[in-house]
MDAnalysis code that builds the backbone (N, CA, C; Angstrom):
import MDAnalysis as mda
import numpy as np

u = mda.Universe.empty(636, n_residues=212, atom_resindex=np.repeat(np.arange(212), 3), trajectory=True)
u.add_TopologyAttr("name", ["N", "CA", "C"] * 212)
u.add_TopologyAttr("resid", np.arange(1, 213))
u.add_TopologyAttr("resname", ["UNK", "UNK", "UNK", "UNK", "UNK", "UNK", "UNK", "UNK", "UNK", "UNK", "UNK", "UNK", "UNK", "UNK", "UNK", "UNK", "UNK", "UNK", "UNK", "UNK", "UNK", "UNK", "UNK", "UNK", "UNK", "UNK", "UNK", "UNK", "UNK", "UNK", "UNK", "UNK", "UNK", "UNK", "UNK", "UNK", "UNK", "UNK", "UNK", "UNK", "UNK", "UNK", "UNK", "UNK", "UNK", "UNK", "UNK", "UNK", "UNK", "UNK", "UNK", "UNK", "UNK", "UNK", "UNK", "UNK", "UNK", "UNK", "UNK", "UNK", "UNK", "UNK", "UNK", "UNK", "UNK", "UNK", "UNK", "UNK", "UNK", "UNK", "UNK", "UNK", "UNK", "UNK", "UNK", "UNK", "UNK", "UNK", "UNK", "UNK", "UNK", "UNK", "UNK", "UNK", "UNK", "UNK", "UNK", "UNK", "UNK", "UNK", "UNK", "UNK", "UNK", "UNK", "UNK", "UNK", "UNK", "UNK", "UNK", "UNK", "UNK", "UNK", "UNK", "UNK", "UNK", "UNK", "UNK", "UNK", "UNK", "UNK", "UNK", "UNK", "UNK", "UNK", "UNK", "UNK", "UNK", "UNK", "UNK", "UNK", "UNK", "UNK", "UNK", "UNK", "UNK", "UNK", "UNK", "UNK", "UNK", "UNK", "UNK", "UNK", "UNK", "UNK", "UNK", "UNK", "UNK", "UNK", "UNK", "UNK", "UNK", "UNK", "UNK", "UNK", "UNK", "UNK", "UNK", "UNK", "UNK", "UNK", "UNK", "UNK", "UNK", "UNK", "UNK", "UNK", "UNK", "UNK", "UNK", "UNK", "UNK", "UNK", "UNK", "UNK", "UNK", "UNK", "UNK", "UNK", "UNK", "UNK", "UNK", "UNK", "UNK", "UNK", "UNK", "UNK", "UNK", "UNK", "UNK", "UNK", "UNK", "UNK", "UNK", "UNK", "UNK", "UNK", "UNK", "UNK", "UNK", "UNK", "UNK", "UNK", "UNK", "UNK", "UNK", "UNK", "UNK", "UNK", "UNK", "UNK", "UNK", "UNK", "UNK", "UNK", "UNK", "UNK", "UNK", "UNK", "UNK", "UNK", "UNK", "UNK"])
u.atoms.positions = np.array([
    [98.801, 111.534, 112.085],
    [97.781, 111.546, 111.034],
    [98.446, 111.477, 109.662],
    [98.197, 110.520, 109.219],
    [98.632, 110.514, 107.470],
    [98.150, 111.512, 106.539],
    [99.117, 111.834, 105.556],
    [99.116, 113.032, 105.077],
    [97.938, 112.957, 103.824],
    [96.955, 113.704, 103.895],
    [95.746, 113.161, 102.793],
    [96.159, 113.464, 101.161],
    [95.919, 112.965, 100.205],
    [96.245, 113.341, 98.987],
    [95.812, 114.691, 98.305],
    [94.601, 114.789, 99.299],
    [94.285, 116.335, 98.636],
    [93.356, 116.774, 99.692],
    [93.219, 118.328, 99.877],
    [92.064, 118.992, 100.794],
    [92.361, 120.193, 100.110],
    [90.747, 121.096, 100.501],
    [90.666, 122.185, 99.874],
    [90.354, 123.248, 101.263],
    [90.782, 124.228, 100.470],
    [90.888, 125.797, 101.629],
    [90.145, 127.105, 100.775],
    [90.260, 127.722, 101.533],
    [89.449, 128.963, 100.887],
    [91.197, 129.665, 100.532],
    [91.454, 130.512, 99.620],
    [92.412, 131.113, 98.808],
    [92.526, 132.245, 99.929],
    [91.598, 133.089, 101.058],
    [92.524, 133.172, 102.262],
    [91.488, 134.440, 102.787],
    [91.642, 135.803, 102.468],
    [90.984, 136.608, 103.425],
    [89.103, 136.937, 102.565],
    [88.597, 137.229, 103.035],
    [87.044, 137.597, 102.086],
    [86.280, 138.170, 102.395],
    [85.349, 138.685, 101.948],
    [84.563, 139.535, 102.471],
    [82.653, 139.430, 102.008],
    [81.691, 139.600, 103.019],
    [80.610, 139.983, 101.682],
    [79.287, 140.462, 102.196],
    [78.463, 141.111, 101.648],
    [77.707, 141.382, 103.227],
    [75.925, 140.989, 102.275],
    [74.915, 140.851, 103.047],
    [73.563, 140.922, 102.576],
    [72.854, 141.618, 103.400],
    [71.433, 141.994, 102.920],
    [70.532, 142.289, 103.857],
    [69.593, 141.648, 103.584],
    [68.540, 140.855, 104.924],
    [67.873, 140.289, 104.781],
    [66.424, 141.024, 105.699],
    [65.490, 141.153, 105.564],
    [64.382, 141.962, 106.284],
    [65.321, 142.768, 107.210],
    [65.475, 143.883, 106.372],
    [66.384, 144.632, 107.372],
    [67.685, 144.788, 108.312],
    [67.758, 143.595, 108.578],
    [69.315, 142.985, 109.600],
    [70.234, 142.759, 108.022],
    [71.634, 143.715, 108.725],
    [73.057, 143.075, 107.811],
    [73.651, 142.076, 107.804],
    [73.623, 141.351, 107.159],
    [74.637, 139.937, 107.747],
    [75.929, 140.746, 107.050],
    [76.892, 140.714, 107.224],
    [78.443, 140.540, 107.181],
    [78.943, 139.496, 107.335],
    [79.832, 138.633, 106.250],
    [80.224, 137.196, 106.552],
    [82.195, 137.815, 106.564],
    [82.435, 137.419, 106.880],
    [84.487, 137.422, 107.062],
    [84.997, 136.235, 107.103],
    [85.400, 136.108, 105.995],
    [86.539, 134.714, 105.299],
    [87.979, 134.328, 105.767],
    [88.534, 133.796, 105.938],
    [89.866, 133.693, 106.592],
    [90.597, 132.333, 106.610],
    [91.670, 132.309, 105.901],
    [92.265, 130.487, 105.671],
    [93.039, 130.876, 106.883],
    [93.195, 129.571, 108.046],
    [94.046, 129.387, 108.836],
    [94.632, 128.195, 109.060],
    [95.775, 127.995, 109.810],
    [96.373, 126.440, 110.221],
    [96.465, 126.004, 111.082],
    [95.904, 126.655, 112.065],
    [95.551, 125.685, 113.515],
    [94.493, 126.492, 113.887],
    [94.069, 125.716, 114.814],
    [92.912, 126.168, 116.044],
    [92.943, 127.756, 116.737],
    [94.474, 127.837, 117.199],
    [94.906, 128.958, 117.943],
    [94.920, 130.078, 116.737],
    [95.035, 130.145, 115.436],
    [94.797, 131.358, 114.513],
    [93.805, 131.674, 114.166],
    [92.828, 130.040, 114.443],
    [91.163, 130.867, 114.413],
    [90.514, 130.956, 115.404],
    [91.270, 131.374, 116.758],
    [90.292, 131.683, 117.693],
    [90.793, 133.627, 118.138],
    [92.448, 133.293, 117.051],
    [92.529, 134.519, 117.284],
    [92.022, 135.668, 116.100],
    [91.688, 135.382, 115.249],
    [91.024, 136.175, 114.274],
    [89.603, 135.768, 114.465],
    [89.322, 135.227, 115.071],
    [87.710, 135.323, 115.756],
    [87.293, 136.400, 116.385],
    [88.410, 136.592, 117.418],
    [88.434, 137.657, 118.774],
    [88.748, 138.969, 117.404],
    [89.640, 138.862, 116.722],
    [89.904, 140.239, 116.340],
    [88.590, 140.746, 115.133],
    [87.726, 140.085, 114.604],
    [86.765, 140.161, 114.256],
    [85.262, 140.617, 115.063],
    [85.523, 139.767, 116.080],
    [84.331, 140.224, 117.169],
    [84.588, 141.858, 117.700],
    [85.463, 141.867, 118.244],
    [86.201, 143.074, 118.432],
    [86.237, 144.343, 117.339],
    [86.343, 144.166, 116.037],
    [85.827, 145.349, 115.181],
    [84.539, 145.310, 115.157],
    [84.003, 144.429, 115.260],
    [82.434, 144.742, 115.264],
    [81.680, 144.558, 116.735],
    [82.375, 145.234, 117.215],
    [81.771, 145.091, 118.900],
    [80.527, 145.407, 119.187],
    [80.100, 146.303, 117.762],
    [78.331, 147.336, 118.622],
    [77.477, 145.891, 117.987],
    [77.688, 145.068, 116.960],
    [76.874, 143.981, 116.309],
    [75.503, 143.457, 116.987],
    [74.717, 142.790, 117.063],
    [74.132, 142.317, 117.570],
    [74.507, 140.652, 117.932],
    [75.299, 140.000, 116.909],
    [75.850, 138.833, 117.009],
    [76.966, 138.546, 115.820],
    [78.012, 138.108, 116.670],
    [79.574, 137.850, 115.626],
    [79.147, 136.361, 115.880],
    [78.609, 135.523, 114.644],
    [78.588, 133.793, 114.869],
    [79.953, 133.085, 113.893],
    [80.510, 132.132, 114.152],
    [81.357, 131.701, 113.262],
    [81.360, 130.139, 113.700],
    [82.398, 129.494, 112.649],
    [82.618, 128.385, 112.343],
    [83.728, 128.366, 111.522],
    [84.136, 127.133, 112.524],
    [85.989, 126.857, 111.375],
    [86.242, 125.110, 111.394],
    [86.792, 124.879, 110.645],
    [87.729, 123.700, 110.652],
    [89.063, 123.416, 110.147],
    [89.669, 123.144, 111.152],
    [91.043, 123.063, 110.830],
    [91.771, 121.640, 110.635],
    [92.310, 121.050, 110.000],
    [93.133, 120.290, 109.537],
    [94.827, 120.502, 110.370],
    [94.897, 119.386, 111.019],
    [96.031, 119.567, 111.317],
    [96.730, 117.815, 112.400],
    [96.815, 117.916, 113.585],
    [97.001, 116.539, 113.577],
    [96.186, 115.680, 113.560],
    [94.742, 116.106, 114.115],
    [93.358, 115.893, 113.615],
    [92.389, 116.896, 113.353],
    [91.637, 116.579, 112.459],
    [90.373, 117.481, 112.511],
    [89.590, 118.030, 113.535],
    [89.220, 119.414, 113.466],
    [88.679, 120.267, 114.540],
    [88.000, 120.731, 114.283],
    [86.955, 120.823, 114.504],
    [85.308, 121.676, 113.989],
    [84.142, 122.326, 114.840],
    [84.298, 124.048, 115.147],
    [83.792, 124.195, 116.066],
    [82.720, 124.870, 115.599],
    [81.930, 125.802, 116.245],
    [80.641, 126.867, 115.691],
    [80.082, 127.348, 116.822],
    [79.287, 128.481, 117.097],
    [78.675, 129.048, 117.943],
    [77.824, 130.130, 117.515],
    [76.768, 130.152, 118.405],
    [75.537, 130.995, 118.183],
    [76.139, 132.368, 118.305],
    [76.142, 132.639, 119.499],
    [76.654, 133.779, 119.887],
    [75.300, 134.562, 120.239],
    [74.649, 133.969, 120.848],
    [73.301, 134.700, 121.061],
    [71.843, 134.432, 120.284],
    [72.278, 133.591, 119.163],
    [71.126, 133.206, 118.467],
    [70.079, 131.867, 119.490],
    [69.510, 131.649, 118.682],
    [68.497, 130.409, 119.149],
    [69.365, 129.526, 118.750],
    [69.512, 128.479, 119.727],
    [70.367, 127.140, 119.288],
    [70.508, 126.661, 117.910],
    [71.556, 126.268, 117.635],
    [71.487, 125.562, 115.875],
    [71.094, 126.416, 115.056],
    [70.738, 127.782, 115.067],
    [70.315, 128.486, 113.778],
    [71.594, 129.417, 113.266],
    [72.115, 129.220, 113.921],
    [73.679, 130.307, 113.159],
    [75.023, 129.590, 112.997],
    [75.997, 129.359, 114.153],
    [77.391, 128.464, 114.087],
    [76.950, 127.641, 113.453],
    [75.878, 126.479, 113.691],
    [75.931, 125.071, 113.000],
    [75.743, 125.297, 111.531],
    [74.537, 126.143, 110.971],
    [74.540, 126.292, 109.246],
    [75.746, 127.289, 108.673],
    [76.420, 127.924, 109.633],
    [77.714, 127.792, 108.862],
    [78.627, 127.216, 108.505],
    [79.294, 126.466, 109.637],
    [79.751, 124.822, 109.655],
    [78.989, 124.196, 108.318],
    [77.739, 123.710, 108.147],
    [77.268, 122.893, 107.624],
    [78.019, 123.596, 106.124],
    [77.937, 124.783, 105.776],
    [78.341, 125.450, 104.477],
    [79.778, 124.927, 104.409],
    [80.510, 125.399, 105.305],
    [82.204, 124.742, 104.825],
    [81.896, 123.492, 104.520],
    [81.467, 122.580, 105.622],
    [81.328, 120.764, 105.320],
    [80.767, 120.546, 103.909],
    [80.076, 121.124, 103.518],
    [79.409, 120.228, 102.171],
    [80.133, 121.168, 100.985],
    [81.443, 122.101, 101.186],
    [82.465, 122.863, 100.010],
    [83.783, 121.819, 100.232],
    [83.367, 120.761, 101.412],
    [84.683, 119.757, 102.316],
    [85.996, 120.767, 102.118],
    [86.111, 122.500, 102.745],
    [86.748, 123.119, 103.395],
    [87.694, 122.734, 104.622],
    [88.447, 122.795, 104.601],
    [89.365, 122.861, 105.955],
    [89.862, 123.566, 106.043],
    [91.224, 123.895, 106.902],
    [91.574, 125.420, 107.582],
    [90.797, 126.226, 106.959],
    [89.540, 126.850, 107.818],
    [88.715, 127.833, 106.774],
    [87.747, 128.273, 108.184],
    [88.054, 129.520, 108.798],
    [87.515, 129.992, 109.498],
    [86.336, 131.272, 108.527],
    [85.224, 130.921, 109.377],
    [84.138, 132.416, 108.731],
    [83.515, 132.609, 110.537],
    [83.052, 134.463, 109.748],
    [82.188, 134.607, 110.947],
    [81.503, 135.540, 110.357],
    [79.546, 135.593, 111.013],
    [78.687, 136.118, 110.163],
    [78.531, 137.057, 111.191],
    [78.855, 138.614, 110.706],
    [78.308, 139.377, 111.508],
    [76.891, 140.194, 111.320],
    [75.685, 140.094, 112.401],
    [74.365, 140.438, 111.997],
    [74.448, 141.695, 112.839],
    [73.666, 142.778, 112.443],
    [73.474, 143.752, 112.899],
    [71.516, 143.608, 112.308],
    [70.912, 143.661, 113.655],
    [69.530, 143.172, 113.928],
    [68.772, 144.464, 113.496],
    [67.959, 144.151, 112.609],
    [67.405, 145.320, 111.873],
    [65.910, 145.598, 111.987],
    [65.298, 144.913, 113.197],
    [64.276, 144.877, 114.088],
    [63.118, 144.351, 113.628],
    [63.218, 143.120, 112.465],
    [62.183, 141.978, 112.077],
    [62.520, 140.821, 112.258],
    [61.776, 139.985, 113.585],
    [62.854, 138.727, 113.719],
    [62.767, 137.602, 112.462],
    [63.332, 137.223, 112.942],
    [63.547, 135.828, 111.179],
    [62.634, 134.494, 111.462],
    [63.071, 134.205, 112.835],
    [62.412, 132.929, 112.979],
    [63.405, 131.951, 112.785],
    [63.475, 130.728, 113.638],
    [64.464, 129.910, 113.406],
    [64.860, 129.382, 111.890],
    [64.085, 128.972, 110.916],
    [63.592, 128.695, 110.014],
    [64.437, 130.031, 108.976],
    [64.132, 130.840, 109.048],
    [64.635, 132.346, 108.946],
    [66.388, 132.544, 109.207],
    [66.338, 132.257, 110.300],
    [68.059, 132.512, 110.352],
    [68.894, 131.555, 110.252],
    [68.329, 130.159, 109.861],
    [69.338, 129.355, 109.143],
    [69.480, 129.397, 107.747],
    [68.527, 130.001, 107.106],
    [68.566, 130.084, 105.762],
    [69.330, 131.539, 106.062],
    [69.202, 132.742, 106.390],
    [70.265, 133.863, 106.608],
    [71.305, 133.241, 106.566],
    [72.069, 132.813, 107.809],
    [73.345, 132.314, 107.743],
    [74.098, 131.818, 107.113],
    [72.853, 130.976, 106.598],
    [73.569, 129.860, 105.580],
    [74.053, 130.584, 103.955],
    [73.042, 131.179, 103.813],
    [73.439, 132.255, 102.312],
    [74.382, 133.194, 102.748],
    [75.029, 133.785, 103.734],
    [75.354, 134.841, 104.103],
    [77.414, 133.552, 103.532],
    [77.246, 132.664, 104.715],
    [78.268, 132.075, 104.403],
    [78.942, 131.666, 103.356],
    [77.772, 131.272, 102.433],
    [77.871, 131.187, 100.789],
    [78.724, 132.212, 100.612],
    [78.050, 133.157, 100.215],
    [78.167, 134.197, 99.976],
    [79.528, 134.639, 100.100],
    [80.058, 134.741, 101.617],
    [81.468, 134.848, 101.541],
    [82.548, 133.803, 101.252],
    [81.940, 132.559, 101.227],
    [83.244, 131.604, 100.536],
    [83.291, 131.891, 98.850],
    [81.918, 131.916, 98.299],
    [81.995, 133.014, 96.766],
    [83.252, 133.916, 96.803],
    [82.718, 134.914, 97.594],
    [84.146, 135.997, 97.306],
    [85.021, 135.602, 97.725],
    [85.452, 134.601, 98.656],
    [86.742, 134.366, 98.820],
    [87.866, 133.662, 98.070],
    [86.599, 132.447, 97.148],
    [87.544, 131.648, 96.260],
    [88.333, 130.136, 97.045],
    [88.402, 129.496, 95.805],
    [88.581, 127.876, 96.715],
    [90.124, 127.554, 96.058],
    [91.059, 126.961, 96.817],
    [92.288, 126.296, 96.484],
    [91.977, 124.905, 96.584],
    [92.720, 123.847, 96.020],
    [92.650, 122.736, 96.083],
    [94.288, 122.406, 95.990],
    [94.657, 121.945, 97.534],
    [96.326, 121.467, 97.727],
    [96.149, 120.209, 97.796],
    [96.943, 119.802, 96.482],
    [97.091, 118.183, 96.125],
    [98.865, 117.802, 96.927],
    [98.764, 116.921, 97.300],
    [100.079, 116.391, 97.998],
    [100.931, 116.092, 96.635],
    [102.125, 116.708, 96.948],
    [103.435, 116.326, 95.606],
    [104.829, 116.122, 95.980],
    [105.467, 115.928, 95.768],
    [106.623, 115.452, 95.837],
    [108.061, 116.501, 95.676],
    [108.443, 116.517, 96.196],
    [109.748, 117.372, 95.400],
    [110.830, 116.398, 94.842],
    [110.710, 116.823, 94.041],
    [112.143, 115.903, 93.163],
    [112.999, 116.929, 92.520],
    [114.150, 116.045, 92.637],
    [115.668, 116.935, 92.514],
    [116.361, 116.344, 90.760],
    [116.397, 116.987, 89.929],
    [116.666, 116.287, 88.610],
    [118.425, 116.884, 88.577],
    [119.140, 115.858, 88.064],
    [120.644, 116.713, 87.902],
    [121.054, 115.846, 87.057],
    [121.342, 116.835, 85.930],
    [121.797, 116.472, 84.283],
    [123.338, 116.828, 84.069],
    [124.095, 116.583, 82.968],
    [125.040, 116.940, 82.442],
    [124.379, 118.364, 81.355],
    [125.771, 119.577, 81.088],
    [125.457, 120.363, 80.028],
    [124.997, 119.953, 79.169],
    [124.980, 118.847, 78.214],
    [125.046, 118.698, 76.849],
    [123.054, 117.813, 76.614],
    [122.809, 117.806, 78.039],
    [121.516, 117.454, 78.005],
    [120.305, 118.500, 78.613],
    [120.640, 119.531, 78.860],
    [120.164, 120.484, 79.822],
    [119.242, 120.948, 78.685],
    [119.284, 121.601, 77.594],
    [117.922, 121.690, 76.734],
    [117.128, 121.092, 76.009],
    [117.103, 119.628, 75.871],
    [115.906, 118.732, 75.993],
    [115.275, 118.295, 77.135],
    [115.778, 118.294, 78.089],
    [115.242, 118.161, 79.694],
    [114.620, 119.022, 79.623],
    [115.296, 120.080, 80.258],
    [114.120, 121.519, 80.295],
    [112.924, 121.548, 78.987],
    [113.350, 121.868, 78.187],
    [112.015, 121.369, 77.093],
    [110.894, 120.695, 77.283],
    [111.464, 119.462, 77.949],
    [110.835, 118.418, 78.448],
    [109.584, 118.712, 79.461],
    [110.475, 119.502, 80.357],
    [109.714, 120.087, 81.903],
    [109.132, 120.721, 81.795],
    [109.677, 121.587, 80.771],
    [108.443, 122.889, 80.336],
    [107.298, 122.308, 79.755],
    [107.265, 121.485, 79.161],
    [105.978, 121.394, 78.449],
    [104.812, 120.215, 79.516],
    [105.343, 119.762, 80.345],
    [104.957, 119.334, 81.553],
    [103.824, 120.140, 82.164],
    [103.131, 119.261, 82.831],
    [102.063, 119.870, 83.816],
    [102.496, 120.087, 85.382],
    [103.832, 120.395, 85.639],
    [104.652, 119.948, 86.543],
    [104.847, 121.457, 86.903],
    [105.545, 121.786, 88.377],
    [106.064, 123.366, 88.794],
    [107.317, 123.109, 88.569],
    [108.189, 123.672, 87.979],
    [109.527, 124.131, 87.874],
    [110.126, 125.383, 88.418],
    [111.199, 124.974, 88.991],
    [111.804, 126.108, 89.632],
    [112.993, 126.493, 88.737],
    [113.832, 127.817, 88.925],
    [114.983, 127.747, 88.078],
    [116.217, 126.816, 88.116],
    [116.428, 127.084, 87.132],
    [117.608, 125.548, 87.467],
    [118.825, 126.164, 88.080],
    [119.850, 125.162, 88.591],
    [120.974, 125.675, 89.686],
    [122.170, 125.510, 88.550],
    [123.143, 126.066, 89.018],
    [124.345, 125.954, 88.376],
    [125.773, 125.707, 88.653],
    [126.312, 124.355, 88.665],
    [128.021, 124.304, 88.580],
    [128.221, 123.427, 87.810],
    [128.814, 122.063, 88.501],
    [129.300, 121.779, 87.132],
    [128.528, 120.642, 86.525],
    [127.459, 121.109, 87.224],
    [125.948, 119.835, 86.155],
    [124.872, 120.930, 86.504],
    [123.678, 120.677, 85.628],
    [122.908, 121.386, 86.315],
    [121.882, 120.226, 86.989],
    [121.164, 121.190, 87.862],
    [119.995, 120.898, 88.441],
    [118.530, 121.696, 88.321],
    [117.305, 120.555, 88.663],
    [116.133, 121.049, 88.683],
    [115.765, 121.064, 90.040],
    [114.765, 121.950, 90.190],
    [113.910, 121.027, 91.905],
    [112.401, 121.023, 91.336],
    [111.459, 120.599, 90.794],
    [110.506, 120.078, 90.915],
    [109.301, 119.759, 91.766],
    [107.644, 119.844, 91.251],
    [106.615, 119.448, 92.094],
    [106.162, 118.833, 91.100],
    [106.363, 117.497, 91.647],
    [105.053, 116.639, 91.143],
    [103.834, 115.739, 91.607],
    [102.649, 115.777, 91.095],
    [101.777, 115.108, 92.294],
    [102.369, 113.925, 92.738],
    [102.122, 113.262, 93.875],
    [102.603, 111.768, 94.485],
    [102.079, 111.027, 93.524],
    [102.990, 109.818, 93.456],
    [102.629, 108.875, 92.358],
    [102.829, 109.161, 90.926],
    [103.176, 110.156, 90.607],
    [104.504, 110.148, 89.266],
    [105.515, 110.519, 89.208],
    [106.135, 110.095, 90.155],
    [107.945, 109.735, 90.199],
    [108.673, 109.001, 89.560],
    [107.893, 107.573, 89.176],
    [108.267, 106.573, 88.294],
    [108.392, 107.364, 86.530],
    [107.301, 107.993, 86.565],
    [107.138, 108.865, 85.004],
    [108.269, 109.709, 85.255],
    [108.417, 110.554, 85.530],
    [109.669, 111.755, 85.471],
    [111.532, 110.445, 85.446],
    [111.230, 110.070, 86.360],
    [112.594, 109.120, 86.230],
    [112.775, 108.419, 84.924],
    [111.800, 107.857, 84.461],
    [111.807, 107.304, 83.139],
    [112.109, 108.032, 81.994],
    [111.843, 109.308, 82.099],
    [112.106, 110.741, 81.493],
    [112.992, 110.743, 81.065],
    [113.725, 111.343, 82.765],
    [114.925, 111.620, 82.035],
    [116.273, 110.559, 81.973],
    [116.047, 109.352, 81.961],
    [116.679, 107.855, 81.637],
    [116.918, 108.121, 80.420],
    [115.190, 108.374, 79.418],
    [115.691, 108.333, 78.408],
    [116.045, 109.479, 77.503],
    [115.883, 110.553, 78.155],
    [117.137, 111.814, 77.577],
    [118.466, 112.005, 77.733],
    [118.522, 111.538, 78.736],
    [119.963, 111.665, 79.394],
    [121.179, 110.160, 79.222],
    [120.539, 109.120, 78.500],
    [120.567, 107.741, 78.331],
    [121.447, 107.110, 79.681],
    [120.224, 107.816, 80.082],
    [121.121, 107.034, 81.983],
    [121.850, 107.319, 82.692],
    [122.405, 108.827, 82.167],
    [123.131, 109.313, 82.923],
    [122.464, 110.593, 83.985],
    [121.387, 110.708, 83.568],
    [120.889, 111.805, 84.826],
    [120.309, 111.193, 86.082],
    [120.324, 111.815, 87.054],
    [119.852, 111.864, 88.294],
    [118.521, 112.123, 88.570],
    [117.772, 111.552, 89.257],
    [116.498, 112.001, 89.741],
    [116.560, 111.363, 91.495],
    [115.899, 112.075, 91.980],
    [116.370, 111.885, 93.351],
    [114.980, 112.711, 94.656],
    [113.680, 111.809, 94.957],
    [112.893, 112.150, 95.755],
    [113.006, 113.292, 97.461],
    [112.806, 114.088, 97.588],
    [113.360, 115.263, 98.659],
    [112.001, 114.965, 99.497],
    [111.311, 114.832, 99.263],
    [110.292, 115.140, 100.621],
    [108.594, 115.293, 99.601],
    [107.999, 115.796, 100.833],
    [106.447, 115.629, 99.962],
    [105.975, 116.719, 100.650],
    [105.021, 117.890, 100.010],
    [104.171, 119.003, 100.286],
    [103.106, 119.196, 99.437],
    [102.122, 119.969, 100.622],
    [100.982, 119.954, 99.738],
    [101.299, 121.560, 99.051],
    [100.949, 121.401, 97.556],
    [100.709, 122.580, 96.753],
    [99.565, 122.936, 96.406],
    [99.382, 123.760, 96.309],
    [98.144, 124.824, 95.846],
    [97.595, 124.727, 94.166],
    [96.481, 124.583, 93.792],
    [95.917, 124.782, 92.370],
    [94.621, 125.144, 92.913],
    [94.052, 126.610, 92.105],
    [92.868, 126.662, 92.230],
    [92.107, 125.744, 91.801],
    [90.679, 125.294, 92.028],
    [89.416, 124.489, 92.252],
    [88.655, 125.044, 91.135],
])
């Protein structure tokens, strides 16, 4: 699977609860990276809330392909897993497991009723949880001579770029994140600070994190 330029996640654990005619919904937030971490913080969720009346969830994970599961857990078909699902899909969430826990407060909802529950309940906890947006970037390796090392840095600093500290012997170095597709800009950079004598040199590509 080719690596996408950008996808968004929930910023990682969350919490949030409502009451609706009496029944608690409890929603539980959780960023994961495969399938197997959200089926195991599923279980360990169901499991603290064992007396519940229903633990429903929904996740999708990103990974060699997309995976998207949901379940009632006792509800009427389609009124719980699927409108949570539907909540990640239209935030276009990935690794982003939730699960709504209801404790039945003895007025039923009505199908009609507990998709609109669910569905606010899920809100609700991707609200408190907060959204990341990991744009794919590049690592690049910059390596200068002394006598150019504080207009470079200057340079970087004032950049919209991540900088790491620089290394030290007998040149220095940067290591760098920049989004894919301005590599050509940074090289041109430092060409013309360094008048051709610095290095720039592509390492690999990862997705980084900026909040949404």
């Amino acid at each position: 699977m080719q690596k996408p330029s950008q996808y968004y996640t929930v910023k990682g654990a969350g919490q949030a609860e409502i009451h609706i005619q009496k029944s608690r919904f409890i929603c539980h937030v959780n960023r994961i990276e495969t399938e197997e971490e959200a089926v195991a913080w599923i279980s360990e969720i169901s499991k603290r809330h064992w007396d519940a009346t229903h633990n429903c969830y929904a996740y999708s994970v990103l990974a060699e392909s997309k995976t998207e599961k949901s379940s009632d857990d006792g509800e009427p078909a389609g009124t719980a897993g699927r409108p949570i699902l539907e909540v990640i899909k239209a935030r276009e969430l990935v690794n982003t497991a939730v699960v709504v826990t209801r404790y039945f407060g003895g007025i039923k909802l009505g199908a009609g009723g507990l998709i609109r529950a669910y569905s606010q309940s899920a809100s609700t906890g991707l609200d408190a949880a907060g959204t990341l947006n990991w744009v794919l970037h590049s690592r690049v390796e910059i390596t200068v001579d002394y006598p150019a090392m504080g207009k470079v840095e200057h340079a970087l600093r004032s950049m919209e770029v991540e900088v790491e500290s620089p290394r030290f012997d007998d040149q220095v170095h940067w290591r760098i994140w920049v989004p894919v597709g301005q590599e050509t800009s940074i090289r041109e950079l430092v060409a013309e600070l360094t008048g051709g004598r610095g290095r720039v040199a592509v390492r690999g590509e990862e997705h980084r994190p900026l909040e949404k």
